[in-house]
C-alpha positions, 0 to 999 in steps of 0.5 A: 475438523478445522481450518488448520486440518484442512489447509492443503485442501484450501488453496486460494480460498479463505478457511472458516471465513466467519468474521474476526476468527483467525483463518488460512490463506493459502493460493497464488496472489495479486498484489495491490500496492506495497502492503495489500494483495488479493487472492481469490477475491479477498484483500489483504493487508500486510500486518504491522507494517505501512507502505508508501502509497502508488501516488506518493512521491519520495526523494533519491539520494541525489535530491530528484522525486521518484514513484517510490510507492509504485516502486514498494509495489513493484518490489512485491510483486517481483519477489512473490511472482509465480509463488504461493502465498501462505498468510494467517489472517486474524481480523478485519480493517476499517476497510473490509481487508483481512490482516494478516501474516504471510509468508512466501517460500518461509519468508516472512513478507511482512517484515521483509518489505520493512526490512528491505526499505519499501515499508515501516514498522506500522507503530500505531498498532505494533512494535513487531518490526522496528528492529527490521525498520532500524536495519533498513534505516541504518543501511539506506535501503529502500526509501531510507536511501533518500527522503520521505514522508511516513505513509501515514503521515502522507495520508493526511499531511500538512505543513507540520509533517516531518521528512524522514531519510538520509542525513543529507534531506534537501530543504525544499524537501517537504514541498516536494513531498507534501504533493502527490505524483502528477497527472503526468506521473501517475498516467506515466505509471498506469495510474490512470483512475479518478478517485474523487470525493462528492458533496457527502464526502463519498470516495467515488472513483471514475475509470478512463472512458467512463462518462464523467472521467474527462470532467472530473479534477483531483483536488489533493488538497481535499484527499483526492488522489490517483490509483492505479487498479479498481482494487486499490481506489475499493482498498481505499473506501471509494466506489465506482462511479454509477455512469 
């Protein structure tokens, strides 16, 4: 019999966990950041769309920087708290995340994310949400209230990367945006762990306390960053530190 057969037996477990075949996630679920969750150990990663990340800075409407991929984040958790998740996964990312499409209550919180502003549509792989992605634009919700910098362009941002958002972005903006939160903000949000690159380029990244924590430095500037769970720097490729 298969995984579908068996779905009401298989909550928080993945169904038929053989890799790339489609399978059924069904159980309660932590969520990582604004397009990432894990139930029951495994990660997911929301299909189609692409979240701000936890350090990634945008603009409010009045032109003053703001967390918003904390806030993506947040506005996930707040939505799905104490509720089931029911998410069919396909295949797997260069990350070892499932990906997949999930529903909570019937709601499909993939396009939902999107649609409220706290996502985009994830173009690169899909056109599936930018219908959601226009409505969220032409009502300003979410980060579209202000000015921001697509999280893929974020990921590996330059001097050439475009500011998205209102109509009124200020002209400062990109310098503003290019920078990821400070120590000050990151710790002021509980992101608090050390994510660094070595000499082979090796995402390693160091928790509070750890023998090497107060040592290390963050160079943005080289793609060292803040995170905020364990979860979140093993979602990015980073390993902890051995010491």
């Amino acid at each position: 019999m298969g995984c579908w057969a068996f779905a009401a037996m298989c909550l928080a477990t993945l169904c038929c966990p053989a890799a790339g075949a489609a399978a059924e996630v069904i159980g309660s679920a932590r969520v990582v950041d604004g397009d990432t969750i894990v139930v029951s150990g495994g990660k997911i990663r929301l299909n189609g769309v692409d979240a701000p990340e936890t350090d990634q800075l945008c603009l409010t409407a009045a032109g003053q920087p703001w967390t918003c991929g904390v806030e993506a984040r947040d506005r996930l958790s707040a939505v799905t708290a104490g509720k089931t998740w029911n998410c069919r996964t396909t295949a797997k990312d260069k990350y070892d995340r499932w990906l997949g499409d999930c529903l909570v209550d019937g709601v499909d919180l993939n396009g939902w994310m999107v649609e409220q502003g706290w996502a985009l549509s994830f173009v690169r792989y899909s056109h599936r949400y930018d219908a959601h992605e226009r409505r969220a634009r032409e009502a300003q919700r979410g980060i579209w209230s202000g000015a921001f910098i697509a999280p893929w362009e974020w990921r590996s941002r330059s001097g050439a990367t475009v500011v998205l958002g209102s109509y009124s972005v200020p002209l400062d903006a990109q310098k503003t945006l290019l920078a990821p939160a400070t120590s000050q903000m990151a710790s002021k949000q509980g992101c608090q762990i050390k994510g660094n690159l070595n000499r082979d380029g090796v995402c390693i990244y160091h928790v509070p306390g750890g023998r090497f924590y107060a040592r290390t430095r963050i160079d943005e500037s080289k793609g060292e960053r803040w995170y905020c769970t364990p979860e979140e720097a093993h979602a990015a490729g980073c390993r902890r530190s051995l010491q």
